[in-house]
C-alpha positions in Angstrom: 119.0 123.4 115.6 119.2 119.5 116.1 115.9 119.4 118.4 114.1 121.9 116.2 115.1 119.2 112.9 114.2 116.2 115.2 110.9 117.7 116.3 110.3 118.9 112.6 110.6 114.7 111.6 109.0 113.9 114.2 106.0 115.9 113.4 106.6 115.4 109.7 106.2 111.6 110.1 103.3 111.5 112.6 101.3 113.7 110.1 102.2 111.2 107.3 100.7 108.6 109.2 97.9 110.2 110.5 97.5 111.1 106.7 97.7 107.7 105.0 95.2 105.8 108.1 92.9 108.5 106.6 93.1 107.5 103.1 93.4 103.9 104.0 89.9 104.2 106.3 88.7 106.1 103.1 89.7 103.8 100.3 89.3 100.5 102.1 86.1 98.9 102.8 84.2 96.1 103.2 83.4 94.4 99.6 86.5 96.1 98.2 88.5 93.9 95.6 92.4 93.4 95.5 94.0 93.3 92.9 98.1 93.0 91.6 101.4 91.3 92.4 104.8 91.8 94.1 108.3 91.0 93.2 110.7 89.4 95.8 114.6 87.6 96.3 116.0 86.3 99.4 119.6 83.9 100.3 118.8 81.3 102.6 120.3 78.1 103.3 118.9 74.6 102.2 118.8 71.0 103.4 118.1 67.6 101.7 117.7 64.6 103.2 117.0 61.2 101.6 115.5 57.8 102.6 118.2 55.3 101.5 120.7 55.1 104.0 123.3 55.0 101.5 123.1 58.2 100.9 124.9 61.3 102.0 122.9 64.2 102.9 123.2 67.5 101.1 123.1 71.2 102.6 124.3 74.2 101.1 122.5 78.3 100.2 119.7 79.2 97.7 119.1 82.5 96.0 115.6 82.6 95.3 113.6 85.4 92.8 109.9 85.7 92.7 107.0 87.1 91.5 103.7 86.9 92.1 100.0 87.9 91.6 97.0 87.9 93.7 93.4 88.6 94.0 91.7 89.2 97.5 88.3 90.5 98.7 88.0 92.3 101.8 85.5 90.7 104.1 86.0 93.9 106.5 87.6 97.4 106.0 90.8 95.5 108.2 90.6 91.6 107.0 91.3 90.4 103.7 91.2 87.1 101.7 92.0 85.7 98.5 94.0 83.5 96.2 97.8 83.8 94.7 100.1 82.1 92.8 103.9 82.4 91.9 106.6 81.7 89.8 110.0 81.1 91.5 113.2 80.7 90.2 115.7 79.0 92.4 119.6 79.2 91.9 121.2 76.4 94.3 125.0 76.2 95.2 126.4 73.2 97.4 128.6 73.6 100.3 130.7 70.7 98.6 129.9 70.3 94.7 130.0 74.0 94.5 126.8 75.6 91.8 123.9 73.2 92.0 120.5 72.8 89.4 118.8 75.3 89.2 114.9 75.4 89.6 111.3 76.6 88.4 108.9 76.1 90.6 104.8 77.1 90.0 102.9 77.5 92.9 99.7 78.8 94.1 97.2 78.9 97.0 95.1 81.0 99.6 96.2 84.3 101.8 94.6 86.1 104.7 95.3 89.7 105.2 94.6 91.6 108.3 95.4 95.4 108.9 96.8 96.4 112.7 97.3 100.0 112.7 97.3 103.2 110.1 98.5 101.1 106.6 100.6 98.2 108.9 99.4 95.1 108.0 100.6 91.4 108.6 99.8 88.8 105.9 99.8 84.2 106.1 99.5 82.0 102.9 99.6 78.5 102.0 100.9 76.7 98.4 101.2 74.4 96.6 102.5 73.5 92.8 104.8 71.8 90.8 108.4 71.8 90.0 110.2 72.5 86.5 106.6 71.8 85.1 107.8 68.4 84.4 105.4 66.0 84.7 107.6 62.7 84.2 108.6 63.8 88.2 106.4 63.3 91.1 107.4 66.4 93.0 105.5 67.3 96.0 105.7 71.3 96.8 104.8 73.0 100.1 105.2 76.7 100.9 104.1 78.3 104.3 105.0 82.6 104.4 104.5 84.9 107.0 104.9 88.5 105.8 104.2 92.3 107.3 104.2 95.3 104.9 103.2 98.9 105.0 100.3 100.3 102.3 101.2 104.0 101.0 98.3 104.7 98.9 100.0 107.2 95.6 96.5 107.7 94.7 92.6 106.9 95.4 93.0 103.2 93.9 96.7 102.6 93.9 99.5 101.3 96.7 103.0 100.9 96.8 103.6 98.3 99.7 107.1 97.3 101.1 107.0 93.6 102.2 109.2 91.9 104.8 108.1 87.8 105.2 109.5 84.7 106.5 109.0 81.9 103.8 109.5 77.8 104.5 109.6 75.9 101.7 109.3 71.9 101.6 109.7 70.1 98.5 109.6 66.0 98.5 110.6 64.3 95.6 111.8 60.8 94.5 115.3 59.6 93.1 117.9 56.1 92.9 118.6 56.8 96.2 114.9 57.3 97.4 112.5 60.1 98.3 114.2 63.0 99.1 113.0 65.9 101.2 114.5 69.3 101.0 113.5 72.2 103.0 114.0 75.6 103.1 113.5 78.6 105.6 114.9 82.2 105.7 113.5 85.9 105.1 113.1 87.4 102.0 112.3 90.7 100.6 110.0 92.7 98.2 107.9 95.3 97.0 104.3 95.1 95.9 102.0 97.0 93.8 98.4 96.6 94.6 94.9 98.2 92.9 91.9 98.3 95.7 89.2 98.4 93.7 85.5 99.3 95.3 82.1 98.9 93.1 80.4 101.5 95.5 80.6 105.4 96.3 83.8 106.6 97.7 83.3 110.2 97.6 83.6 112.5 100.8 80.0 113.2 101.6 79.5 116.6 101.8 76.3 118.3 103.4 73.0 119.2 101.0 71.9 122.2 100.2 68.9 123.4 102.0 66.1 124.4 100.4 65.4 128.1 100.3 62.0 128.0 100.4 
């Protein structure tokens, strides 16, 4: 009974996947338009470091939430690229001091996209922004991710994609004590909803009729 329910999951899942490279091959192609956002969180750990001597460095964990929205073209039914931007709310807490500031950062840059297999895809971008949206501080943001998800199309426009990336975060700002850097790296977690949106036919061709005459 075992073997005949692993065989049965086994199958189960290979005709899932077989199923959804088929509506990804039929939904996906080159000149199509992407279109929505995600929502993530993570817990990673923090370091800041400034340039006066004097002063004592600082380390301690982050719990970060954020969501996004994006807009991408697909320059091949497997490669896509676009534009993003995000708004992150960071809740800091020092090893020492105990709950630190918390922060709102804006920022916003380029992504590629590039499919490997059936709806697995793995996904780079690049920010920029600004911090608290204050402008009386110079704050100099930069944000590197790395992420693979899954597409599961729920209909002919519409996915559901589960996202997994690696995120490092620098942010250089100055103070009394000097420019400080803090940095940040750790995974984080999310779930995106995304339209794929293609100005052409998408039908399933189907054969003429032939003439009877």
């Amino acid at each position: 009974m075992r073997y005949l329910l692993f065989f049965f999951l086994l199958f189960s899942t290979s005709a899932y996947s077989q199923t959804n490279r088929s509506l990804l091959q039929t939904y996906v192609k080159k000149g199509t338009y992407l279109v929505g956002g995600s929502i993530n969180g993570s817990f990673r750990s923090y370091s800041r470091a400034a340039s006066s001597p004097e002063s004592n460095p600082d380390k301690g964990t982050v719990a970060d939430f954020k969501g996004d929205v994006k807009a991408g073209y697909f320059l091949s039914p497997t490669i896509a690229v676009g534009l993003q931007a995000s708004l992150n709310y960071f809740n800091y807490k020092n090893e020492i001091k105990g709950n630190g500031p918390n922060s709102t950062f804006f920022l916003y840059g380029p992504f590629v996209r590039g499919y490997v297999v059936n709806g697995l895809f793995g996904e780079a971008g690049f920010g920029m922004g600004l911090r608290n949206f204050n402008s009386n501080v110079d704050s100099k943001l930069l944000e590197g991710k790395l992420a693979v998800g899954y597409t599961h199309f729920i209909n002919q426009k519409v996915a559901i994609e589960p996202l997994l990336s690696l995120r490092y975060l620098q942010n250089n700002y100055p103070t009394s004590a000097g420019v400080v850097r803090q940095t940040e790296f750790g995974p984080a977690f999310g779930v995106a909803v995304h339209a794929f949106l293609y100005r052409g036919k998408m039908g399933i061709q189907t054969e003429r009729p032939r003439n009877k005459y």
